[in-house]
C-alpha positions as a Markdown table, in Angstrom:
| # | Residue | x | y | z |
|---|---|---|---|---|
| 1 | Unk | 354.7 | 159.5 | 299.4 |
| 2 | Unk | 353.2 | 160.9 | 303.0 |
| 3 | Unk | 355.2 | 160.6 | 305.7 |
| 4 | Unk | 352.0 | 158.7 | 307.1 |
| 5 | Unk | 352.1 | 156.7 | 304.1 |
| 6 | Unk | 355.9 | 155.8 | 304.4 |
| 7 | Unk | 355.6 | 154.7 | 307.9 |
| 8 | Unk | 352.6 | 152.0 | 306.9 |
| 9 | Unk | 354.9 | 150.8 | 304.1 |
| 10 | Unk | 357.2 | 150.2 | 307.0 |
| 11 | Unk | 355.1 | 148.7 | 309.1 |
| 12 | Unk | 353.7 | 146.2 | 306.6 |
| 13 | Unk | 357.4 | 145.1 | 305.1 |
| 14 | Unk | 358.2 | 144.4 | 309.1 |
| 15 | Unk | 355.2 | 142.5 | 309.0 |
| 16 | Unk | 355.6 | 140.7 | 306.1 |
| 17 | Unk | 359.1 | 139.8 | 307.2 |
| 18 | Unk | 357.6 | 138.0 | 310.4 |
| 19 | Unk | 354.9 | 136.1 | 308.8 |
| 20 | Unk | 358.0 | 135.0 | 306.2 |
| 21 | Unk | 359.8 | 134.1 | 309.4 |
| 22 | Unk | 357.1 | 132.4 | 310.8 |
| 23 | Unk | 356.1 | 130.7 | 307.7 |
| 24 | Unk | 359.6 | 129.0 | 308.0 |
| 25 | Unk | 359.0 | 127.6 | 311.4 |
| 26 | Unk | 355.8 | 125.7 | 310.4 |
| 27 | Unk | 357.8 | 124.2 | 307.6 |
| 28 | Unk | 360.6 | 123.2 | 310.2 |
| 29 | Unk | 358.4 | 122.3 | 313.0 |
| 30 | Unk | 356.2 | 120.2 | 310.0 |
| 31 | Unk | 359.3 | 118.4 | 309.0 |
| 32 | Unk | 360.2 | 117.8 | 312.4 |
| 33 | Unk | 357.2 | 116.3 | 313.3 |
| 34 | Unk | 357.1 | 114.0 | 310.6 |
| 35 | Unk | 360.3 | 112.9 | 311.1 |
| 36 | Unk | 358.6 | 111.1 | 314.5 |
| 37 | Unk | 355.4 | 110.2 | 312.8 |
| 38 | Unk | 357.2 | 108.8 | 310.5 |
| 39 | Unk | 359.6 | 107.1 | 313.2 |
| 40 | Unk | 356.7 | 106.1 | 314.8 |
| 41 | Unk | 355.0 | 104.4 | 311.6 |
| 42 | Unk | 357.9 | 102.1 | 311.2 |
| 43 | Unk | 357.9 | 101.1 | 314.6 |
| 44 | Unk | 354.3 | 100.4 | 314.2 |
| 45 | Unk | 355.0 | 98.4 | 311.0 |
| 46 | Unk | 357.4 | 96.0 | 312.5 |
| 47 | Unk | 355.4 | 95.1 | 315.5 |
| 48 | Unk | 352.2 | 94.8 | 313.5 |
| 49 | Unk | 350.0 | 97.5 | 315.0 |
| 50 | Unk | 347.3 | 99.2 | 313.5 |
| 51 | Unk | 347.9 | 102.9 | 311.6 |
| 52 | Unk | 345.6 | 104.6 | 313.1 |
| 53 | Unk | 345.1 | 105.1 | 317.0 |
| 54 | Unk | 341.2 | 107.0 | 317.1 |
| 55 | Unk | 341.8 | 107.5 | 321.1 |
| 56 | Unk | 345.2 | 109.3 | 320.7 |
| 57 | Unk | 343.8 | 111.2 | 318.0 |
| 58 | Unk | 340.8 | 112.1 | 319.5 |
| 59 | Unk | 343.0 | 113.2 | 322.5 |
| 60 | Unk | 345.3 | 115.2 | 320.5 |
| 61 | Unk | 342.2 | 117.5 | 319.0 |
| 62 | Unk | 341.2 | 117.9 | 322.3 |
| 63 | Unk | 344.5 | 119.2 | 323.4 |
| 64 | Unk | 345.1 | 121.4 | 320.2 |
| 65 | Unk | 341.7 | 122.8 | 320.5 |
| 66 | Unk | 342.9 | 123.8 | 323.9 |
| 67 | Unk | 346.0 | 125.0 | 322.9 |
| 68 | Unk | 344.2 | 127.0 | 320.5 |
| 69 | Unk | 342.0 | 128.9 | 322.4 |
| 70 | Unk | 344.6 | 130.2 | 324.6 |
| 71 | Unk | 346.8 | 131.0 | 321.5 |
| 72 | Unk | 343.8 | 133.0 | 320.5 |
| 73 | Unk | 343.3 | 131.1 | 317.2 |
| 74 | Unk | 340.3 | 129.9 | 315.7 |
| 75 | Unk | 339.6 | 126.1 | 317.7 |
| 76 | Unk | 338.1 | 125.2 | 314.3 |
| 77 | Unk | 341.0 | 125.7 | 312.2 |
| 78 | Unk | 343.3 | 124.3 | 314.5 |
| 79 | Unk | 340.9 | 121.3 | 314.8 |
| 80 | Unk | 340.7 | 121.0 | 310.7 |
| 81 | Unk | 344.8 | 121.6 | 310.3 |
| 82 | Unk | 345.4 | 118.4 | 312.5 |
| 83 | Unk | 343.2 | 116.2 | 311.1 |
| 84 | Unk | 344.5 | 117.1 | 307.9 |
| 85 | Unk | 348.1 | 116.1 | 309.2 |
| 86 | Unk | 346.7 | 112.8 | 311.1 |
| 87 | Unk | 345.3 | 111.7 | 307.3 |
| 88 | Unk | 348.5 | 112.5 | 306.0 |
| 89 | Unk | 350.7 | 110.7 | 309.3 |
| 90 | Unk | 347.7 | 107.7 | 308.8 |
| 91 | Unk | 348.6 | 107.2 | 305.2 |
| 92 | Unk | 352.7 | 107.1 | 305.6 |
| 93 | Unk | 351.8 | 104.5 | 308.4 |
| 94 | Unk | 349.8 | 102.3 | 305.9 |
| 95 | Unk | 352.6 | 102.7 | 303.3 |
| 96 | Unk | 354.8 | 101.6 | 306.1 |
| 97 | Unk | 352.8 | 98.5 | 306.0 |
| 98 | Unk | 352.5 | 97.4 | 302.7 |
């Protein structure tokens, strides 16, 4: 192996290590968060409210797309990833309910 070619392997094992790092703190930050949602669809449960609150959501996309952009990440993706986690938050609050 090149010395050139050694130094990439290098740099792509350091960068593998931080995406495996990283990849853990989504998973903790994930759990975290539901963990609150799911706090919050109890609390939800026992004083009848509805699961779902469109103007807080609606809110919170706005705010994520923000942060994205200044993140530098796609606005799209971002947008996509937390209405995927408001479905899943949405449907624990309806289970909540039953």
């Amino acid at each position: 192996m090149t010395d050139a070619a050694t130094r990439a392997a290098e740099i792509l094992k350091e960068h593998r290590e931080s995406i495996d790092r990283l990849d853990a703190i989504l998973v903790y930050t994930l759990g975290e968060r539901f963990k609150h949602t799911q706090a919050v669809g109890r609390l939800k449960a026992e004083h009848d409210l509805p699961p779902s609150d469109p103007a807080r959501e609606a809110k919170q996309i706005a705010r994520l797309e923000d942060l994205a952009n200044r993140a530098d990440l796609d606005p799209d993706f971002a947008k996509k990833f937390l209405n995927f986690i408001i479905a899943e938050v949405i449907q624990h609050h309806k289970k909540h309910q039953e």
